[in-house]
N, C-alpha and C positions, 0 to 999 in steps of 0.2 A: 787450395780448393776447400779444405775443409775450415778454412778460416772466413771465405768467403761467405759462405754458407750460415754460419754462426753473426756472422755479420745481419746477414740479410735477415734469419726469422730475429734477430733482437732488434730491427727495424720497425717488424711486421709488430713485432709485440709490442714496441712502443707506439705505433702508431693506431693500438686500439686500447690503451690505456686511458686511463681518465687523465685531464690537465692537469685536475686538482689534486694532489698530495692522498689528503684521505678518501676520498672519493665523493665528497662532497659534492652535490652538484651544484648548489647557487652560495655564495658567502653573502650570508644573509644581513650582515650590518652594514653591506657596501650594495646591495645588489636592488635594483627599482624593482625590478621583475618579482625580488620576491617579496616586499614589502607592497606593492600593489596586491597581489594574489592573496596576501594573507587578509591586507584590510576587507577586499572580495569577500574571503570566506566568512570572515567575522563578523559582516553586514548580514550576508546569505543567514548564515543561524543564527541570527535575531530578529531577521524579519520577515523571510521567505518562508513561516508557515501561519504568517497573521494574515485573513483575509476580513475587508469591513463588509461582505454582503452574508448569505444566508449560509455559505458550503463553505469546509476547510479551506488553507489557504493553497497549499500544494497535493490535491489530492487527486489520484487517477483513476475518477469515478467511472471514464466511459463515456461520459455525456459532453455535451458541450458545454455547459456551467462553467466545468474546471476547466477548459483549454484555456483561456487567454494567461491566466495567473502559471502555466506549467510552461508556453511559451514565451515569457516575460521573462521566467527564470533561467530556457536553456539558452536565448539571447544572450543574456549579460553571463553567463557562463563560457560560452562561444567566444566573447570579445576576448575576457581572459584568458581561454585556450589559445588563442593567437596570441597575447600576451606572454605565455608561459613558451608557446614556437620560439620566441626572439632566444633563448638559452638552449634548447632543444637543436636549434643549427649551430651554435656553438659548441657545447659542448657534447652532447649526446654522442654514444659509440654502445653498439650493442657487444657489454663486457661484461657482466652479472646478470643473475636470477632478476635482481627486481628491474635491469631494462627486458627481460624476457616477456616478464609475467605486463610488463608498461605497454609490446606488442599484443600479448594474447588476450589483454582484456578487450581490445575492440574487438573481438570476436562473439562478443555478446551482443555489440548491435548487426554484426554481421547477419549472425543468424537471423538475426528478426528482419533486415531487409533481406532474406532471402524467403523468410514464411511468406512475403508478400505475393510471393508469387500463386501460394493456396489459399491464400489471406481469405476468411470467412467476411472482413468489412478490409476496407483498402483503406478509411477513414482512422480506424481505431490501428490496426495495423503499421502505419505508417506515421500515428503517434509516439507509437511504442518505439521506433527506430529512431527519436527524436529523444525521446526518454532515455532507450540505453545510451544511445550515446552518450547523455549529461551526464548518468551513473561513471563510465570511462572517463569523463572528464576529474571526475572528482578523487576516483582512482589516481589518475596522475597527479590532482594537486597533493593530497596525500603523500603520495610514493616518493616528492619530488622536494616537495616545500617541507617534510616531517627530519629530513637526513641531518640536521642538524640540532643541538638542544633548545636550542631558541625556538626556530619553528615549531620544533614537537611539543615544546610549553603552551605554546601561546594560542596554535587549535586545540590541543586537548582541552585549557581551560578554558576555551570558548564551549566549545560542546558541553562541556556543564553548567557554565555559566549561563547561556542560553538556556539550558533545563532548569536550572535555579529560577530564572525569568519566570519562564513559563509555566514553573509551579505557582509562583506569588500570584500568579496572572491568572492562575486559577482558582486562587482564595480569593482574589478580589471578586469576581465573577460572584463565586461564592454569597461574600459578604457584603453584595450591591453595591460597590466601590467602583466598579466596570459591568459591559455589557461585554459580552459578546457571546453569537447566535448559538442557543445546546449548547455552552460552557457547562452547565450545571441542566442535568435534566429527570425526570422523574419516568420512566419507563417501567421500572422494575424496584420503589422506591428514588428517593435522591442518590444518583450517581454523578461522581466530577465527571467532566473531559477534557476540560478546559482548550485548549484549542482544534482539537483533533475533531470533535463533534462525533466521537465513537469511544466509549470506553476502554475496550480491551486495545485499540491500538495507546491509549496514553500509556496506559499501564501496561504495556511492553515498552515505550517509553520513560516510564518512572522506572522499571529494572534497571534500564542501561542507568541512569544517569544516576540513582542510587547507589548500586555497584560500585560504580565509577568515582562516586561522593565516598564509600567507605573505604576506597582503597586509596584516595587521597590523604585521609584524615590518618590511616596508617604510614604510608610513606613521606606525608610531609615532614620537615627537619625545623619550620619558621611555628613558633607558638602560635601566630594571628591564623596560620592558614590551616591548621588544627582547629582552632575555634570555628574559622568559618564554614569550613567542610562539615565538623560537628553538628554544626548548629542546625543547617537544611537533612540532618536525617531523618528528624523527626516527620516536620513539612512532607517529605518525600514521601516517609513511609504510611503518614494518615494518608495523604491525597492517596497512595497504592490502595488502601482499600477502602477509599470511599467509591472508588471506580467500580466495587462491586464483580469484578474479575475473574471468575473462577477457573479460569485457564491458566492465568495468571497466577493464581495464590498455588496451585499445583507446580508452578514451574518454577517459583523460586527457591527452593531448597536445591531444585536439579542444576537452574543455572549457577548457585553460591560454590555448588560441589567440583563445578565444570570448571569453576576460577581459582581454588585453593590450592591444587597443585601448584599455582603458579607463584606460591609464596612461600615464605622460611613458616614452620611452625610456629612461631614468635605472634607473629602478623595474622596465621590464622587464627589463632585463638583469640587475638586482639581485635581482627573484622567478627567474630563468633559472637563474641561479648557485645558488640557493638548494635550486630543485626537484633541481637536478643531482644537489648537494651531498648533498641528504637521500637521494636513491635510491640514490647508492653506498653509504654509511652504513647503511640500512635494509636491501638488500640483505646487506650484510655482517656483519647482525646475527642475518637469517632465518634460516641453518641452525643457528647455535648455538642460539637462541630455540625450534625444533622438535623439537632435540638433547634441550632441557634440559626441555621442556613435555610431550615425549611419554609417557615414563614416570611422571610427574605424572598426568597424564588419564588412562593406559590401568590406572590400578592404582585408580584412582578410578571407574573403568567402571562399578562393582556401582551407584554413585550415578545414573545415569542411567537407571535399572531404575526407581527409587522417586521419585527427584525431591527427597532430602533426602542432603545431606552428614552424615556422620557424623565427620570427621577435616576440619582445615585445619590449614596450613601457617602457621606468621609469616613475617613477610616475611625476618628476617634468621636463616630457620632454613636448614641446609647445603643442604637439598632447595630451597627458594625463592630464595636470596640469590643465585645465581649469576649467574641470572636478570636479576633487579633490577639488578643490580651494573653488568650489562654495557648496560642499558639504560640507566642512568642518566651511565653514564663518557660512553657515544656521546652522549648528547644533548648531556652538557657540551660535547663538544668541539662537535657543531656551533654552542652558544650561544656560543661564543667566536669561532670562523671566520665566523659571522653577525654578530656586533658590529664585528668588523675591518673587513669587507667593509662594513658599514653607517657606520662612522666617519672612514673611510682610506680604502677606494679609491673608493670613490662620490665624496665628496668629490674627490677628486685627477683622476677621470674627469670630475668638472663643471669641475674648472677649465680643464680642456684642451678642452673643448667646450664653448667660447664663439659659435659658430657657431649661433644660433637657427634660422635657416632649416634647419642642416644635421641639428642637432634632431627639428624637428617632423618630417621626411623619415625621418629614423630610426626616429620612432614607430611611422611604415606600413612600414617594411621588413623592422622585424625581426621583427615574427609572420611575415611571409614567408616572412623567410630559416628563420625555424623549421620551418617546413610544408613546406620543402625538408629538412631537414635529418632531420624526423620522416619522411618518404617511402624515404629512404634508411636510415636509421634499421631500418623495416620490412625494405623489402628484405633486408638485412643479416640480420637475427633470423629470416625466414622462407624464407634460402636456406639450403643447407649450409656454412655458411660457418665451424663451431666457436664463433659468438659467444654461443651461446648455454649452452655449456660452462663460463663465467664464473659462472653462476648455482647457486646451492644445489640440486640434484638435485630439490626438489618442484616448486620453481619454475622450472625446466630443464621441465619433465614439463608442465607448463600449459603455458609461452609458447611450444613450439615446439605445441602441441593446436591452437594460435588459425589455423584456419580456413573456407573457410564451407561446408566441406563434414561437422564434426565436427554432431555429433548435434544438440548445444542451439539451434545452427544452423538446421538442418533442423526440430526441432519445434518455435520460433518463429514461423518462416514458415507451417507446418501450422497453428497455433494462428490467425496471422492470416488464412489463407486461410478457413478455417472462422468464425473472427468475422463476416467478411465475408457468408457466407452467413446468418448470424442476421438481419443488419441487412438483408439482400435481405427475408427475410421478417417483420421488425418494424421498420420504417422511422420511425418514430415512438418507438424506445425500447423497453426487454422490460423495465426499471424497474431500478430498483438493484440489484445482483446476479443479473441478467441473464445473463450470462456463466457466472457458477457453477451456474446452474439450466437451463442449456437446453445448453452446450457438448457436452454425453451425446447429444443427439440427432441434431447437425449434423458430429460430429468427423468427421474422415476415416481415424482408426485409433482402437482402442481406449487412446489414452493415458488418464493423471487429471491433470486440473490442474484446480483452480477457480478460477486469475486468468490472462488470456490476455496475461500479460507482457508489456502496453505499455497504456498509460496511454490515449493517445488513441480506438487500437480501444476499448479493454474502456471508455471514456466513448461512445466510439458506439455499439456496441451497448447500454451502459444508458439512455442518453435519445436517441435515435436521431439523424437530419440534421439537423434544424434546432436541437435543443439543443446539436448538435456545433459546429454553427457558430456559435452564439452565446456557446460560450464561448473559441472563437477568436477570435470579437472581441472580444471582452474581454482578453483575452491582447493580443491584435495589437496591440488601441490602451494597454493599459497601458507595453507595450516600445516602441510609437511615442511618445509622450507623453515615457518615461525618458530614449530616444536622442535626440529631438528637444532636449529641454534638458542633457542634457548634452555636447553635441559641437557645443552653439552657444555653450559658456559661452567660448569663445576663448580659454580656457588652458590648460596642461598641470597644472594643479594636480586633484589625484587629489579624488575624489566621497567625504564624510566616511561616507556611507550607502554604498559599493559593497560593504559585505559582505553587504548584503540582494540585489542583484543573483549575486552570486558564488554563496551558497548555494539562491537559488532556482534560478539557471541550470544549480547542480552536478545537483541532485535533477532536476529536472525532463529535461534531457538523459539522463541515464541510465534514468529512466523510461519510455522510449522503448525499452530494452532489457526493461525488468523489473517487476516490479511496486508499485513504492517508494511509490505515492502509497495503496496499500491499507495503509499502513500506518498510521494515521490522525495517529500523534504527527508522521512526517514531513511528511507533508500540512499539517498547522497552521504548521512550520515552515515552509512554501512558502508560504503565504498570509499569514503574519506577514510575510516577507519582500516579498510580493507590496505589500503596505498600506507599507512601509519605503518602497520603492521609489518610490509615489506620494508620499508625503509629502516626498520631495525635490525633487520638481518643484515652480518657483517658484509662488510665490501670484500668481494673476494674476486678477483679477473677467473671467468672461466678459458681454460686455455682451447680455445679452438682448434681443429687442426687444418681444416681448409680456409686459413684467413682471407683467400680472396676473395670466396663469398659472402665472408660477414663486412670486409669494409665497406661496401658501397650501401649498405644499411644506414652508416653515418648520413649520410647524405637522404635515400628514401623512407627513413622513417620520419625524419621533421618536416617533409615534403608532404607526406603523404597527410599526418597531422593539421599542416597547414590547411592545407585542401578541403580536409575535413571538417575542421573551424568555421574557413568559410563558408562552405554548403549550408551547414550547420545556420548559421549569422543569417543567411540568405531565404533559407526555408523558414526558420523560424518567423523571421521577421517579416514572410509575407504571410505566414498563417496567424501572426498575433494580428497583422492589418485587417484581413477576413474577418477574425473572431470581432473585432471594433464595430467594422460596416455590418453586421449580423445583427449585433444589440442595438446599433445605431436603429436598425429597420424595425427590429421588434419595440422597441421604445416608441419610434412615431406610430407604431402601430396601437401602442398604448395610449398614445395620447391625442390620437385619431388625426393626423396629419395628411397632408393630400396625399392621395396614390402615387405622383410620378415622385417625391418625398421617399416613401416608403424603398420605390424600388430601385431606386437612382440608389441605395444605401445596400440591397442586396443582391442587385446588378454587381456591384463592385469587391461585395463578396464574393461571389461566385468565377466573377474573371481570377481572380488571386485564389482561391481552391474550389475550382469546378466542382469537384466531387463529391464536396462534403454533403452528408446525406439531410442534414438540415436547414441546411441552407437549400436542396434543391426541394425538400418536403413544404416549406415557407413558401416557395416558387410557383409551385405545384399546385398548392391552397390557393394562393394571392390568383393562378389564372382562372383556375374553378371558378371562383367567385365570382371574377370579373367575363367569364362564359356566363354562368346564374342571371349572371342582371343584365347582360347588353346580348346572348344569344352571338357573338362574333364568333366565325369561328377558328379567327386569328388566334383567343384563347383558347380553346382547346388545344388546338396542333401544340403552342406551346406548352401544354399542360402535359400533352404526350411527352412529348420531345425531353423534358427534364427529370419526369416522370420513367422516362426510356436510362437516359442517363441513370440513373440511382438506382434501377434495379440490376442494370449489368454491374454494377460497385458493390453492391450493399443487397445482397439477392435475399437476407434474412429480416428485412426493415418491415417491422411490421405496416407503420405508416406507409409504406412507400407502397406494400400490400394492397392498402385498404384504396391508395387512391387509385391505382393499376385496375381496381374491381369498380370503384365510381366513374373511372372512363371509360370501361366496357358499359357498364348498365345504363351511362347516359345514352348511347348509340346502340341497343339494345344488340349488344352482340356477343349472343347466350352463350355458345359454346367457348369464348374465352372469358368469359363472367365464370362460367364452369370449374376450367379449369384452373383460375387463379384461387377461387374456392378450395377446390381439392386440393390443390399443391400447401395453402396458408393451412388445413389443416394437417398435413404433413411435418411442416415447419415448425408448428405450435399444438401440439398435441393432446396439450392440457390446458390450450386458450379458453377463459372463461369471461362470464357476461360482467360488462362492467354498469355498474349502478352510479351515475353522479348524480352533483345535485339536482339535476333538472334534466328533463327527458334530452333535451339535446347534448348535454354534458355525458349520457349514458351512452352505451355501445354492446350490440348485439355479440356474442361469441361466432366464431366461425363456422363452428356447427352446426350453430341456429341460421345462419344464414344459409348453409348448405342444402339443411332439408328444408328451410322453405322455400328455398329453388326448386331444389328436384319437386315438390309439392306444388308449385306455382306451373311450372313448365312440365311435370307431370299431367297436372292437371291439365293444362292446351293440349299437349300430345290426344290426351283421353277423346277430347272434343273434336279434335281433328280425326280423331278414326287414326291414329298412327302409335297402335297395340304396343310393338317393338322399343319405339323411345318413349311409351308410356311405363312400359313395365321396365327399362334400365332405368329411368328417373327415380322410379318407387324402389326398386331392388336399390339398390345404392342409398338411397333414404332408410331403407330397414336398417343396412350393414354399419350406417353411420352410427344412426340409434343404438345398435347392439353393442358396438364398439362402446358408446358414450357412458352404456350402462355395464361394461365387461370393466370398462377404468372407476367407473364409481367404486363398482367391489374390489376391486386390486385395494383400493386407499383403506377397506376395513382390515387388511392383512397387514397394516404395517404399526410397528411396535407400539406396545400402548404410548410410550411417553413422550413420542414423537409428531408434532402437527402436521396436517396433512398441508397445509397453506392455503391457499386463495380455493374460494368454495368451488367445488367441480359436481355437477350432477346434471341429471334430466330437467333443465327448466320446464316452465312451462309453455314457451313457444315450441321449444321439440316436442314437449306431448302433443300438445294441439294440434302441430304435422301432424304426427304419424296417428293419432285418434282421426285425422279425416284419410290419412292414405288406406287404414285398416275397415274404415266405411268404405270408401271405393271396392278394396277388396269383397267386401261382406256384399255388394251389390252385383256383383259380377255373376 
């Protein structure tokens, strides 16, 4: 009996064992699945963040600009997730942490198709569920394709190597060699971006990939890959601060300190020497490099107008070589000063510190002594002290700006304060782009911003507390799981995988300041790194004790995956069709093409995503018009009708607003002209007058439209002898007015060094009202 037994769970326990010996999931020099997936990822980060029109290339701005390029990318990511199913029914058995953590990370697009249900826009929303899930995708290739050394080589040095790209690609931009759109832009002085078209996210991207480059150049063992890790520190670290960053120049001393435990003393002080090395060099390259790029960019300016170069530079033409030249001299020399230091005196420091215990003591001391040294450090640069008079004049002009009373400062905190009050009143989530559709209603001054720069809030406000916390746990136990195995491996030999810790920690830290993770290309690289990160922790069989319930997992989880793919494959690819017939219609619109042209293009958008709010706004316009000029009243009904559509989706659209107010006023039907008045100023609180180039380019405030309602239809009332909805017209005209002027003064209470944004006050159409409703009075 009891041999029976013994039989039976060494069955159960073989039959949730992995096939493969080590636990390898795919043998990667025999396997198509994963030689396909990798060349996927290696395309993906070379080319999935270049776009040739005017906005980044993977960016989750909220608008419809970015859709087509973000559903192009979760397509052919979708294809490979069913590529990567074909091993996932093979082999797949839920037996370790990182198949656990492979289930719980769909639980991040879970949540967000479930905010849909509170969803503030069902559009932006339901992006977001398209979005997480590419993040889970990339999770898995991570988690799946890193288990081996070959895999884990060959992304890692892609994800630098792509960064390496994309720094050159940004001195070209620089040095008129290339275009592309806000590469290079003058805002605040000349700052890079290079492809990002936002500073502070590059330069959360120059950390990671910096980082990542100095811990190379320490652990490589080949001379060449020492030189060439060496050589782009330089590059790296000017482009960090041409960006001009100040979030950033604060957070790099905190993210170096965040990584140095995770190496033998030896190596820290060898990255210490390194980081030093490169910022006096980079520094001392910055004012020639803005010298020689200014007039470059500022005579190229006409280009920034149109979005297409018409003139480049070669590299080794007298306008660009100077450039080049000096970039290339400095780097040599650091690749040289880094090979000595890596060949000579490392060496010659190991032989004199023979002392292991005195070693491992070291390890813990000198982040320390660093975090002493960066305190002082501070002090020093943010007293009067001249130290900062060493620095090139632009960058003199930032770092002495850095503190917490300058502006970006101040409307960070504004931005979070007001987050906070979303989440008071949608606790459960306001749905993917949550934040960009509702911030209008809740701000506490009239600034714009549609991402409330920091990662966390703007994730709780879109799937409220308990999605929030559930993706802390996931975070919590992924970096509990990493730390746990590696600060028990009892040695000082460095983690062959710490560049997927390194660059996820760089990004994700900084996102905490910014917006980095709406960037969606950065985001995959986090979650590629996130999958890295598990796949280094040891293979270990957790021994379950109810095995009947986990085997049939084998079976519904690469089910369940599969499923997901495809939906995935199926949604995407009828919203990237939409986004085509969209630009298709606004193009003939450009180029004045016949009506049934036009709409026969956003007809076809609209069958493939009824809902989208632009598509029915374009709709909406297109019958108006054609109501304006033929009087049918075929158009209008449709005008309702689509117009009806997008407001029950999209109740926060301002357009959708204004036209909902143009279809009452055509058919003069006062009391819901009223109240869509009232309700848009509820919505938009600190809506103000827009001034374009030409009176029809401009647009009254809602305000102003209100009281000269209640003024206009006051006035009837008066005429008509009907006192009662003469005096609620004017009474509600005063309380608007008072209001208008209670929020002007609220904006002089707020901190000096803070902008109030977009101008808010009593124009002069509200005066005008209420100077004739105070004469009515005065005549009474």
């Amino acid at each position: 009996m009891r041999r029976g037994f013994q039989m039976k769970a060494a069955a159960q326990e073989k039959s949730l064992k992995s096939p493969l010996i080590e636990g390898q999931f795919l043998k990667e020099k025999e396997s198509l699945v994963f030689w396909a997936s990798i060349i996927f990822i290696i395309l993906f980060l070379f080319t999935a963040p270049f776009s040739y029109k005017t906005g980044p290339g993977l960016f989750n701005g909220y608008t419809e600009t970015y859709e087509g390029r973000i559903y192009g990318a979760i397509i052919w990511s979708s294809i490979f997730l069913l590529v990567l199913s074909v091993s996932l029914w093979n082999k797949w058995r839920l037996r370790n942490w990182r198949d656990v953590l492979s289930v719980a990370v769909w639980t991040i697009p879970l949540f967000y198709l479930l905010s849909l249900i509170p969803a503030a826009s069902q559009q932006l929303a339901s992006n977001m569920v398209l979005i997480s899930s590419l993040y889970a995708i990339f999770f898995l290739f991570g988690s799946y394709l890193t288990q081996g050394k070959l895999g884990s080589t060959i992304i890692q040095l892609a994800i630098v190597l792509a960064g390496y790209y994309i720094v050159l690609y940004g001195y070209m931009n620089m040095f008129g060699n290339a275009f592309y759109y806000n590469a290079v832009m003058f805002d605040q002085g000349l700052r890079i971006t290079s492809i990002f078209q936002y500073a502070n996210a590059y330069a959360a991207f120059l950390l990671a990939i910096f980082f990542a480059s100095l811990y190379l150049v320490v652990s490589s063992r080949k001379w060449y890959w020492v030189m060439a890790h060496s050589m782009m520190l330089v590059p790296i670290m000017s482009s960090f601060w041409l960006t001009q960053s100040r979030g950033a120049y604060v957070l790099l001393p905190v993210i170096f300190v965040l990584i140095l435990p995770f190496v033998s003393f030896l190596r820290q002080l060898q990255m210490s020497l390194y980081l030093i090395i490169s910022i006096i060099l980079g520094v001392s390259l910055t004012g020639k490099l803005i010298d020689i790029a200014t007039p470059i960019n500022t005579s190229n300016a006409q280009l920034y107008e149109t979005g297409h170069a018409t003139n480049k530079y070669s590299v080794f033409s007298h306008t660009s070589w100077p450039g080049w030249s000096r970039l290339v001299l400095v780097s040599c020399i650091m690749a040289v000063i880094a090979s000595l230091i890596h060949y000579y005196v490392i060496p010659f420091i190991l032989r004199k510190l023979n002392n292991r215990r005195a070693h491992k003591n070291l390890t813990v001391l000198f982040p320390v002594g660093l975090v002493v040294l960066g305190v002082i450090s501070v002090i020093l640069i943010v007293s009067d002290t001249g130290v900062t008079k060493l620095l090139p004049e632009s960058l003199r002009v930032r770092v002495e700006t850095i503190n917490f009373q300058q502006h970006s400062v101040l409307e960070r905190g504004t931005f979070y304060k007001d987050a906070l009050k979303v989440v008071e009143h949608y606790p459960f989530g306001s749905g993917g782009g949550g934040w960009a559709t509702l911030y209008e209603k809740y701000q506490n001054n009239p600034y714009t911003s549609r991402q409330a720069h920091n990662f966390p809030l703007q994730y709780l406000v879109e799937v409220g507390i308990i999605g929030f916390i559930a993706l802390v746990g996931f975070l919590g136990f992924l970096y509990f799981l990493y730390f746990r195995q590696y600060f028990n491996k009892g040695s000082d030999d460095t983690d062959p995988r710490l560049v997927f810790y390194i660059v996820s920690l760089s990004i994700m830290v900084h996102s905490l300041l910014d917006f980095d993770i709406s960037y969606v290309y950065l985001a995959c690289i986090v979650f590629l790194c996130f999958g890295g990160m598990v796949a280094s922790i040891p293979f270990r069989d957790i021994q379950w004790r109810r095995t009947g319930l986990i085997k049939p997992m084998r079976w519904i989880y690469p089910g369940v995956v599969t499923l997901i793919g495809v939906f995935i494959l199926i949604i995407a690819s009828m919203a990237l069709s939409a986004d085509r017939a969209y630009k298709k219609a606004n193009f003939a619109i450009t180029q004045n093409k016949p009506y049934e042209e036009i709409t026969a293009a956003l007809d076809s958008a609209l069958a493939k995503k009824p809902n989208h709010p632009d598509f029915l706004n374009l709709k909406t316009n297109l019958m108006l018009q054609g109501y304006d000029q033929t009087k049918d009243e075929s158009f209008y009904d449709q005008a309702v009708k689509f117009n009806q559509d997008l407001r029950r989706k999209e109740p926060f659209n301002r357009q959708g607003l204004d036209f909902e107010y143009q279809l009452y006023e055509l058919k003069q039907q006062t009391a819901k002209m009223h109240d869509v008045l009232l309700l848009a100023t509820q919505h938009f609180p600190w809506d103000t007058q827009i001034i374009g180039p030409t009176p029809e380019k401009s647009r009254e405030s809602f305000y102003e439209r209100l009281l000269s309602f209640d003024l206009k239809y006051g006035d009837q009332a008066l005429k008509d002898n009907d006192i009662a909805l003469k005096d609620k017209y004017f009474t509600e005209a005063k309380q608007i007015y008072a209001l208008v002027q209670e929020k002007t003064k609220h904006l002089l209470t707020l901190p000096k060094g803070q902008g109030q944004g977009s101008d808010f006050k009593v124009t002069e159409t509200m005066q005008a009202a209420m100077d004739q409703i105070n004469a009515y009075d005065k005549n009474e």
